[in-house]
C-alpha positions as CSV (number, residue, x, y, z in Angstrom):
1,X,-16.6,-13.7,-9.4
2,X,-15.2,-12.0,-12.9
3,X,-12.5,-10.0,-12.0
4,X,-9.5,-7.8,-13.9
5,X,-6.5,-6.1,-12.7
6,X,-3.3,-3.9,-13.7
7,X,0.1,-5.2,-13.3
8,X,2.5,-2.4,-12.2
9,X,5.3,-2.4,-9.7
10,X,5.7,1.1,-7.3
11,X,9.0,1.7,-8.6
12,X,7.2,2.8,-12.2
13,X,5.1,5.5,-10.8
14,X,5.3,8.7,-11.8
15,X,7.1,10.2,-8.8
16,X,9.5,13.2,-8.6
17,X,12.4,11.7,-6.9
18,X,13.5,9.4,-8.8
19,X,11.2,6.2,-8.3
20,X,8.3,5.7,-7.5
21,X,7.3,5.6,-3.8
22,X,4.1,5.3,-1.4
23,X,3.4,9.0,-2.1
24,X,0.8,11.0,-4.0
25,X,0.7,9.0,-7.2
26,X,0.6,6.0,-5.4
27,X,-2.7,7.2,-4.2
28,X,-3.6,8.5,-7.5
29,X,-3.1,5.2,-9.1
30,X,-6.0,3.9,-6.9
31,X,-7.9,6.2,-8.1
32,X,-7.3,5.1,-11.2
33,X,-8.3,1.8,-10.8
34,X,-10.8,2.7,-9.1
35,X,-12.4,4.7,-12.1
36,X,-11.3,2.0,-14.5
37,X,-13.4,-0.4,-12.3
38,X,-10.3,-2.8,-11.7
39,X,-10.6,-4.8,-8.6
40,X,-6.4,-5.6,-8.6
41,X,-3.4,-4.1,-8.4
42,X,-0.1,-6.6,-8.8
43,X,3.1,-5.4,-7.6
44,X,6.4,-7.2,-7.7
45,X,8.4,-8.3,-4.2
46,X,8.4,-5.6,-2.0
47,X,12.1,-5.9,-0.2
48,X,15.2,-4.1,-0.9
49,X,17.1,-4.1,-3.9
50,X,20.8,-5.0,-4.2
51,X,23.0,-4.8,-7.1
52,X,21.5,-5.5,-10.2
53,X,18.1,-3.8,-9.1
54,X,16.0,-7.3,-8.8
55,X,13.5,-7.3,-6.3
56,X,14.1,-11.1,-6.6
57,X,17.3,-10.5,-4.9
58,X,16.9,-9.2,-1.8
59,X,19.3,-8.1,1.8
60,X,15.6,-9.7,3.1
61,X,12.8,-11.1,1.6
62,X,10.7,-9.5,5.4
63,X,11.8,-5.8,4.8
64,X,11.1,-3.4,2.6
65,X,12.6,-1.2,0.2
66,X,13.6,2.4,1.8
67,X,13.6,3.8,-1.6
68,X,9.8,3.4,-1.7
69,X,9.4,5.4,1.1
70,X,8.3,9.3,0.3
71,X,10.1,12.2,0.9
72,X,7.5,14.7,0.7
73,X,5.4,12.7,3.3
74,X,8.6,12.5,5.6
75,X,8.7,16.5,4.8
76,X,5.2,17.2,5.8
77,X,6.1,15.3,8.7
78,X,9.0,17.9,10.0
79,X,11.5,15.1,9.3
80,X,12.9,16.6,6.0
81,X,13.5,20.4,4.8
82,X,12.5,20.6,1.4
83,X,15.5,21.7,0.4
84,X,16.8,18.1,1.6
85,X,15.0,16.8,-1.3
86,X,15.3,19.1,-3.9
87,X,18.1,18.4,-6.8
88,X,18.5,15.8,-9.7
89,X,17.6,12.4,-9.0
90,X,17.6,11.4,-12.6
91,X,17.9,12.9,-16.3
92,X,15.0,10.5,-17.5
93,X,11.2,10.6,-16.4
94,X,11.0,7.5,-17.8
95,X,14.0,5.6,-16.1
96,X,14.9,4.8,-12.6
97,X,18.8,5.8,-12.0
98,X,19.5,3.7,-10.0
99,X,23.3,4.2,-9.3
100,X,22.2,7.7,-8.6
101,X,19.6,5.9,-5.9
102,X,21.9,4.1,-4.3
103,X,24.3,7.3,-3.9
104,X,21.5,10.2,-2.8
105,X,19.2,8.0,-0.8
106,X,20.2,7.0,2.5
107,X,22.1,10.1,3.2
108,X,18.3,11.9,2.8
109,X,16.5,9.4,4.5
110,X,19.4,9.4,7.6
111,X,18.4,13.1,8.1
112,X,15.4,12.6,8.6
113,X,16.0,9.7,11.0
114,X,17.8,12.5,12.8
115,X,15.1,14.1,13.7
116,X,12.7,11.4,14.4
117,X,11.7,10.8,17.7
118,X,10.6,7.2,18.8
119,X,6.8,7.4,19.7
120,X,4.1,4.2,21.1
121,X,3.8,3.5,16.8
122,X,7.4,2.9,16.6
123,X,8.1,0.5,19.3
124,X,5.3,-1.4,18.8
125,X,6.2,-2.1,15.4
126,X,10.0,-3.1,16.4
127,X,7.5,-5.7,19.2
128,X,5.6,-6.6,16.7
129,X,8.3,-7.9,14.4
130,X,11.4,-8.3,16.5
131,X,11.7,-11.9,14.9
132,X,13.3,-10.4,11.8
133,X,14.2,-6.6,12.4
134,X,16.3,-7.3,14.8
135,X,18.5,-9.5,12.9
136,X,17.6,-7.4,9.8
137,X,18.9,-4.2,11.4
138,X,22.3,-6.0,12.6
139,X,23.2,-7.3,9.2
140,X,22.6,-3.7,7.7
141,X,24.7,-2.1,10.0
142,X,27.9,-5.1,9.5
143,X,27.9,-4.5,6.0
144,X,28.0,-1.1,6.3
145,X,30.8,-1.3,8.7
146,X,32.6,-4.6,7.2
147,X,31.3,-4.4,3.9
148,X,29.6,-7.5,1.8
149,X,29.2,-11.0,1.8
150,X,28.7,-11.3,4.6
151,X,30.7,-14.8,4.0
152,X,34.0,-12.7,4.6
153,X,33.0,-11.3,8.2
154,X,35.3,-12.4,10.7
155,X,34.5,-15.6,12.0
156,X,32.7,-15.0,14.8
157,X,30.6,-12.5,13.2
158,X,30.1,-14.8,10.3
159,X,29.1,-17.8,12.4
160,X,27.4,-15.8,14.7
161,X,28.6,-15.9,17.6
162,X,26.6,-14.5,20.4
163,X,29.3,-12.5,22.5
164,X,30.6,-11.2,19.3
165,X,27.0,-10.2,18.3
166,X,26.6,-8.9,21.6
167,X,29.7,-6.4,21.2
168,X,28.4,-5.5,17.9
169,X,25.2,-4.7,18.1
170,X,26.2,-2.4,21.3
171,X,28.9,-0.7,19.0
172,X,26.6,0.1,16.1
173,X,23.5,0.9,17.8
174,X,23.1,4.0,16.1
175,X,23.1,2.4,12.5
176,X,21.0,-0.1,13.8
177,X,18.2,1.9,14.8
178,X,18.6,3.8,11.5
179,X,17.6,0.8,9.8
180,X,14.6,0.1,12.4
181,X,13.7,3.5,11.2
182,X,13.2,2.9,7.6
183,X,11.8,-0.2,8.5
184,X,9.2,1.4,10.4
185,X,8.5,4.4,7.9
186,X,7.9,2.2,5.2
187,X,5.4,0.0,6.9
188,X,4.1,2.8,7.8
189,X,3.1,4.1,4.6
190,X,2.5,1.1,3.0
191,X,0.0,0.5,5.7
192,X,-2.1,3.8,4.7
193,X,-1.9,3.2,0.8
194,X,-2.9,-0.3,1.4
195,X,-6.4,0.6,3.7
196,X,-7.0,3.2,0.9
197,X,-6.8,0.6,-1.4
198,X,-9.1,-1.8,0.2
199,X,-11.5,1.1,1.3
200,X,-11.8,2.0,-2.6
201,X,-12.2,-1.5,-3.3
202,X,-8.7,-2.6,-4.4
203,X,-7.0,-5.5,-3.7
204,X,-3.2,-6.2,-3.8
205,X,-1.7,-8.7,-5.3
206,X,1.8,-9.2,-4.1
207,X,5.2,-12.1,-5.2
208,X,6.5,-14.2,-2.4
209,X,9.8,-15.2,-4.3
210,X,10.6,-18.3,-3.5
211,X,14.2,-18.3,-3.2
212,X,16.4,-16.0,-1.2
213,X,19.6,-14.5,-1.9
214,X,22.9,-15.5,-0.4
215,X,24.5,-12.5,0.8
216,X,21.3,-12.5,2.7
217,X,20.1,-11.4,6.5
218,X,17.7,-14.7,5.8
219,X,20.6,-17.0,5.1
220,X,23.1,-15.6,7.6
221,X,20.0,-15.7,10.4
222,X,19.0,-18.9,9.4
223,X,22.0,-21.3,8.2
224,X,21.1,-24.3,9.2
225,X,18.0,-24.0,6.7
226,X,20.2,-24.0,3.3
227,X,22.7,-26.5,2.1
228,X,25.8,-24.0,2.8
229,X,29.3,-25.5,3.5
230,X,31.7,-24.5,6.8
231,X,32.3,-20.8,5.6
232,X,28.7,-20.1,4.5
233,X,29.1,-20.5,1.1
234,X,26.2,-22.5,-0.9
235,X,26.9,-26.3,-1.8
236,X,24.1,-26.6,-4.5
237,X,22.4,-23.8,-5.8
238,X,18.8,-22.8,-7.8
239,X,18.3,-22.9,-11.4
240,X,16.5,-24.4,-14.6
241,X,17.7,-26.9,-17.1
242,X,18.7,-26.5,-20.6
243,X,15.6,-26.1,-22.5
244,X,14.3,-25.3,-26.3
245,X,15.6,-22.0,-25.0
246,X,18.3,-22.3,-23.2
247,X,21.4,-24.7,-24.1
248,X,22.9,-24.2,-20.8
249,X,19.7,-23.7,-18.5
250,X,19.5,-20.6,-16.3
251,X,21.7,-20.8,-13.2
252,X,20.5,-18.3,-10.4
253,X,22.8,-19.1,-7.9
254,X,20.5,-19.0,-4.7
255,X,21.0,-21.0,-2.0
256,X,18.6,-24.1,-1.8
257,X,16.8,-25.2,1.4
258,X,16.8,-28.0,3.3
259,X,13.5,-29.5,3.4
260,X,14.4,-31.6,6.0
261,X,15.2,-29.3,8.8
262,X,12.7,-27.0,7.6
263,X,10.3,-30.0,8.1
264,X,11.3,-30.6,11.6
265,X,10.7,-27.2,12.5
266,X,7.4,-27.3,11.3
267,X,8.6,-25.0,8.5
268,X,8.8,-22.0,10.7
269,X,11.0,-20.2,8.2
270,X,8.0,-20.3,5.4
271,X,5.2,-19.7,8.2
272,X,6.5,-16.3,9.1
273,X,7.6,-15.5,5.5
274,X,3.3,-15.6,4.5
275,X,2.9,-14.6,7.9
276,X,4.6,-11.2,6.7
277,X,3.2,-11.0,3.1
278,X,-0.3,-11.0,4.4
279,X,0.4,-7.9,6.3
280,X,1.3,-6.7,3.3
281,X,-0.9,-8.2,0.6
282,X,-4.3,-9.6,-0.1
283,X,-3.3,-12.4,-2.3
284,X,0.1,-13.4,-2.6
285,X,1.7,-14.9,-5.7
286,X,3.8,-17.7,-5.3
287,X,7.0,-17.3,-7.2
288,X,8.4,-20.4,-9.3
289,X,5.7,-22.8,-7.5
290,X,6.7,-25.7,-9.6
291,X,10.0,-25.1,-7.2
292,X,8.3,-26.4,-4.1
293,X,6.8,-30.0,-6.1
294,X,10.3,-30.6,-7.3
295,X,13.2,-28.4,-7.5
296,X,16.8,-28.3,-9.6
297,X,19.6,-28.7,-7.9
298,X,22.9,-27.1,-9.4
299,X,26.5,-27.9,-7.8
300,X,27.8,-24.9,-7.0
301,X,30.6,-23.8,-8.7
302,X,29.3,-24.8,-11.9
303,X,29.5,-22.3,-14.8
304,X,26.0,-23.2,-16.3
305,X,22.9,-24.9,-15.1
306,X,23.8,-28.2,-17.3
307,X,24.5,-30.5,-15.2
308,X,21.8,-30.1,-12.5
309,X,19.3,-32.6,-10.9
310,X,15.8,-32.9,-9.8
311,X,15.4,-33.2,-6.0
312,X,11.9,-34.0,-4.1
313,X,10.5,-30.3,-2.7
314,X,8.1,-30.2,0.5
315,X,4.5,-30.9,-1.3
316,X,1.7,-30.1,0.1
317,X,3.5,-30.9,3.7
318,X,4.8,-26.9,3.8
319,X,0.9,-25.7,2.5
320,X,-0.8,-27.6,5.6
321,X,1.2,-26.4,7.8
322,X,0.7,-22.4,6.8
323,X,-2.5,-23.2,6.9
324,X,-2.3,-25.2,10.7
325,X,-1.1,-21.6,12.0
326,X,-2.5,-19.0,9.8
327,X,-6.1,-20.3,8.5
328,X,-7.1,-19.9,5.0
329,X,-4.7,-17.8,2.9
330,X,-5.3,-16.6,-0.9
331,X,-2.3,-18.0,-2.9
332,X,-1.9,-17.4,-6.6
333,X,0.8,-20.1,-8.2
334,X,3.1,-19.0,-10.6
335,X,3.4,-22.3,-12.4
336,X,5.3,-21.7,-15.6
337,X,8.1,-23.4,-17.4
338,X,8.9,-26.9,-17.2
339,X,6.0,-28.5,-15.4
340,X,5.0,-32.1,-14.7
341,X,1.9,-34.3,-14.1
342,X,2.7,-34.1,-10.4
343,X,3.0,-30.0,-10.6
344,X,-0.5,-29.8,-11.7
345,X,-1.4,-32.4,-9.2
346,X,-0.3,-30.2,-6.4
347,X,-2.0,-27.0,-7.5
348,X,-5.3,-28.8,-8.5
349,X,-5.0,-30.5,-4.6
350,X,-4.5,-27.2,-3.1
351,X,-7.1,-25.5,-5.2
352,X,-4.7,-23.0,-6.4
353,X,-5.3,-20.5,-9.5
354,X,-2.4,-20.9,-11.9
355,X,-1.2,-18.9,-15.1
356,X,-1.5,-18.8,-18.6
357,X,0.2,-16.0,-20.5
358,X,-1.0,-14.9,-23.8
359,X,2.3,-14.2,-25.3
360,X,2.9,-17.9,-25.0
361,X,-0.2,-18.9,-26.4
362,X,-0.2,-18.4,-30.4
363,X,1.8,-21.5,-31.7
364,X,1.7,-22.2,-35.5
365,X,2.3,-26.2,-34.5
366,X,-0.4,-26.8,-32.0
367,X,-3.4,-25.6,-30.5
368,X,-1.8,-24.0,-27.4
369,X,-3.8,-24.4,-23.7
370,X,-2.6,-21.1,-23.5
371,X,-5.4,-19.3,-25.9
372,X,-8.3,-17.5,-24.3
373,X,-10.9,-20.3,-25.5
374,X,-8.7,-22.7,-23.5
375,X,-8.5,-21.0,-20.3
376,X,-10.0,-22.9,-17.5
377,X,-12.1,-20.6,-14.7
378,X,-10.0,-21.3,-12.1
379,X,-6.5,-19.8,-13.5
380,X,-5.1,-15.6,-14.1
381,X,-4.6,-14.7,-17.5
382,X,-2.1,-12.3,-18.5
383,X,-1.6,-10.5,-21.4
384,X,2.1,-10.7,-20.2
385,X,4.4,-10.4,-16.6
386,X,7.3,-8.5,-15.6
387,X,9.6,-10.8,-17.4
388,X,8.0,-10.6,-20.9
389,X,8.2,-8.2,-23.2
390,X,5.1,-5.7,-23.8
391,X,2.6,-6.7,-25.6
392,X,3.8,-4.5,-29.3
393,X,7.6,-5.2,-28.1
394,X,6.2,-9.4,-28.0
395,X,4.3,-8.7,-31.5
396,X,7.2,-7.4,-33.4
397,X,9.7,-10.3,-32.7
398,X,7.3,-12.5,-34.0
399,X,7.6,-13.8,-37.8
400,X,4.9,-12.7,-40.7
401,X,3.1,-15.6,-40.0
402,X,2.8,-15.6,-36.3
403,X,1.5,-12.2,-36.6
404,X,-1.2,-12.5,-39.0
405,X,-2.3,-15.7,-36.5
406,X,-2.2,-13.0,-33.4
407,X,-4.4,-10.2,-35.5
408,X,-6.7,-13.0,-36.9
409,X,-7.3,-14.8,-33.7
410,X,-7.6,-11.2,-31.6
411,X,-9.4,-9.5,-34.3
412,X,-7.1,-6.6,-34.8
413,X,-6.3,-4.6,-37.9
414,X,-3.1,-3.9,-37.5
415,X,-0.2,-3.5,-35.0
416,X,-2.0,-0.4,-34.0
417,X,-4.7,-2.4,-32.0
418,X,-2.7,-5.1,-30.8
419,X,-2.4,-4.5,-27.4
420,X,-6.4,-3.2,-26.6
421,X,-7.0,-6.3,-28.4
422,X,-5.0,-8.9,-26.9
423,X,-6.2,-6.7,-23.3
424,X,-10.1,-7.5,-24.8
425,X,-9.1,-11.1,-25.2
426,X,-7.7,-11.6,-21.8
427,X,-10.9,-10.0,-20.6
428,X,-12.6,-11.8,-22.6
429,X,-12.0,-15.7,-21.4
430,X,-13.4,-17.8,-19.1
431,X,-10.4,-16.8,-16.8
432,X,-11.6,-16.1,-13.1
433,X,-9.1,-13.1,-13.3
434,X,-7.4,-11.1,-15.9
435,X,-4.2,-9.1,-15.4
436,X,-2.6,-6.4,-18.1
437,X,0.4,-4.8,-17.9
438,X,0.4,-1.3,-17.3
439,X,2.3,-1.0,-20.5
440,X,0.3,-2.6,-22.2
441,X,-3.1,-0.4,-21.4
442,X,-0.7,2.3,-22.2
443,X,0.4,0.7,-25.6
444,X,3.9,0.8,-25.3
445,X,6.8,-0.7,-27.1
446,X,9.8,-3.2,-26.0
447,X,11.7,0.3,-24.6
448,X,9.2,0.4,-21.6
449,X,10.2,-3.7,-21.1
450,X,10.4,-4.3,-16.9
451,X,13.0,-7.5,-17.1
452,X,14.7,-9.2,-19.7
453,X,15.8,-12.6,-17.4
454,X,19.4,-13.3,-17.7
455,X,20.3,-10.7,-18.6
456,X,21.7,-7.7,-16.1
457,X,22.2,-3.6,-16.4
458,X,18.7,-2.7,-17.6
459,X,16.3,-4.2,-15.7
460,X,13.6,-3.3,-13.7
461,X,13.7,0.7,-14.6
462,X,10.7,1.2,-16.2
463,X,8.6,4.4,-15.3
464,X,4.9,5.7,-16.1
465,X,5.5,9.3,-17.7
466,X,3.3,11.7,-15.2
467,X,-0.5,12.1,-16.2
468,X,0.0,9.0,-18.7
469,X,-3.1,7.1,-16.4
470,X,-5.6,10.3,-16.9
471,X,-9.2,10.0,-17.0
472,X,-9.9,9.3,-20.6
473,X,-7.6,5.9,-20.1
474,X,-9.9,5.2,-17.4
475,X,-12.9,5.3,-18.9
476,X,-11.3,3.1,-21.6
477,X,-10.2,0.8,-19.7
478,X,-13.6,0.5,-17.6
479,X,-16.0,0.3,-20.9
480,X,-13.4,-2.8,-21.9
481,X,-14.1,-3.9,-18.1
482,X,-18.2,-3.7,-18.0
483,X,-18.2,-5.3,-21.5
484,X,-16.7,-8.8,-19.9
485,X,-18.6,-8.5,-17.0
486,X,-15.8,-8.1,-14.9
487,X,-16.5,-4.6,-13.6
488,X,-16.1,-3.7,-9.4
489,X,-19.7,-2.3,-10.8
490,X,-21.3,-5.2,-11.9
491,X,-24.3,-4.3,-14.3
């Protein structure tokens, strides 16, 4: 079935302190896909940010991210005084603070914690997922005690050790249940916006990066998974090669996994990581999938990606088995970049949608695979992702003649119809799905660009201005919608 969505993370809603959250616009967004008869809404990982803001670099790739929990909620709950949450929390509608976050936050969302009261709810979510909140909580607590990586703990802390785990967790107990809390309030709410997104016939689409970070509750909890040496530290790390882009490749730095163990465990790690994201999402987009055919291994230490090589990833070996224990799941695969024969093998083998992205489609040298007419049925189209520009931003770093090609092949006028009209021609293919960014419907420029990669200090800040998704939008976006036939109201 024809189907179209919006790409928008929560952080860019339009709420009044200082992100966005799982509050009132939250809720209002649905609506608005709702009347714009989308049937998706995309949202990046989920977890906790760190320095740098990614949500691709996470404290935990099974938590979630206290700052998307809302305040006004927690007040209408008796667990905040709105005075509590009055105040700054930013100068700029338009722009997440985050250093101002990371200040203001927890201290707000401890009070509240303060005056919560454990109930049946609560302890049957710390059951439920004791597997990871437990050593979630813990790792939480020892940074905020001994401070981060968590590669400079004391050894036994570092390494585990169960007595001196024992001692700490009986010493911090309070900090640890502080972080149960938030754990627990933000499941909580994401769990109500996600029914009323299913009732109104949403679905979410959700990223499963597929990486973790090193100063990491999943490394520290799991070491024996990653190629880390006696102190913790990664031996080989993630990354691309050079490319026509890239002299030096991109050099991530994560930790890299290995296989073998994870094999021999019947890749428990990666069961209970889907496990988790289908609480949380209806189809879940797999991050770098070319990663798990193949994957480039960087030595660590090394400056630049340069001098990387290709190691053998897990195949369809680590798909049968999340299927073995959890059934059928809906995966999208993120397969951009440098991709081989045996990439495509894997996806087509698995049945997997894959990508194409429109901004990478108009070459003046070939005929790209990338153009509407090219798509096949089985992939997403997007008019661009998270780490693109927006679509007018894309347009205007293109030369004269890449631009006439764009407005010629799209059948705009002029720059002032470029995005609607590369939206229509994502609509318009054979694609089983088509995704915009919210920027995009919105016709913004490169100032309203989510990430630049590579590149650090003004990422990921992006906000919706308040009543920019109103009603005539809507029924915009929903004529554009019923004219491709890929309407929730099918004529």
């Amino acid at each position: 079935m024809r189907a179209s969505g919006i790409l928008m993370h929560i952080s860019s809603l339009p709420q009044s302190c200082g992100i966005g959250t799982l509050g009132r616009e939250a809720y209002r967004f649905v609506d608005f896909l709702q009347q714009s008869h989308q049937k998706y809404w995309q949202v990046l990982p989920l977890c906790p940010t760190e320095e740098g803001d990614s949500p691709y670099q996470s404290s935990c790739v099974f938590a979630g991210n206290p700052y998307f929990i809302d305040l006004d909620f927690l007040q209408k709950e008796g667990l905040l005084l709105k005075e509590e949450i009055e105040g700054s929390w930013g100068d700029d509608a338009q722009q997440v603070d985050f250093e101002l976050l990371r200040r203001r936050r927890l201290p707000v969302l401890y009070r509240a914690y303060q005056r919560f009261r454990p109930n049946a709810g609560y302890r049957r979510f710390c059951r439920l997922n004791e597997g990871w909140l437990c050593d979630y909580a813990l790792f939480c607590a020892l940074r905020e005690q001994y401070g981060a990586p968590w590669t400079a703990w004391s050894e036994p802390l570092r390494t585990r050790d169960k007595k001196a785990l024992k001692q700490a967790s009986e010493e911090l107990v309070l900090h640890i249940d502080f972080y149960k809390f938030l754990q627990f309030k933000f499941y909580e709410q994401w769990g109500y916006l996600k029914r009323y997104a299913n009732r109104h016939g949403i679905k979410i689409i959700g990223d499963l990066p597929i990486y973790v970070a090193a100063d990491s509750c999943d490394v520290w909890a799991n070491q024996e998974l990653f190629w880390l040496d006696s102190d913790g530290c990664p031996t080989a790390v993630a990354g691309c090669p050079p490319d026509a882009f890239s002299a030096e490749g991109q050099l991530w730095n994560n930790p890299l996994y290995r296989w073998d163990r994870m094999k021999r465990s019947g890749y428990r790690f990666w069961v209970e990581r889907v496990r988790q994201a289908q609480t949380l999402f209806d189809v879940i987009r797999i991050d770098h999938f070319r990663g798990l055919e193949s994957y480039y291994s960087i030595p660590a230490g090394d400056p630049t990606a340069e001098h990387g090589h290709w190691e053998k990833g897990p195949g369809v070996r680590l798909f049968r088995a999340i299927e073995r224990k959890l059934g059928r799941v809906e995966f999208l695969a993120e397969d951009l970049g440098m991709l081989t024969p045996q990439v495509h093998e894997l996806r087509e083998r698995l049945k997997m949608p894959g990508m194409r992205i429109l901004q990478f489609a108009f070459s003046l040298d070939e005929e790209s695979t990338y153009l509407p007419h090219n798509c096949i049925e089985n992939t997403v189209v997007y008019t661009g992702t998270h780490d693109n520009n927006t679509a007018l931003g894309w347009f205007d770093s293109l030369s004269a003649p890449e631009q006439q090609f764009v407005l010629r092949y799209i059948r705009a006028k002029d720059r002032s119809e470029l995005s609607w009209a590369l939206i229509g021609a994502a609509w318009g293919s054979t694609a089983q799905l088509a995704v915009a960014q919210m920027q995009d419907v919105l016709d913004l420029g490169a100032q309203a660009r989510m990430n630049t990669p590579a590149t650090v200090g003004q990422n990921w800040k992006w906000r919706m201005l308040p009543g920019a998704a109103d009603c005539s939008l809507a029924h915009r976006l929903a004529e554009l919608t019923d004219l491709y036939f890929r309407s929730r109201n099918e004529r």
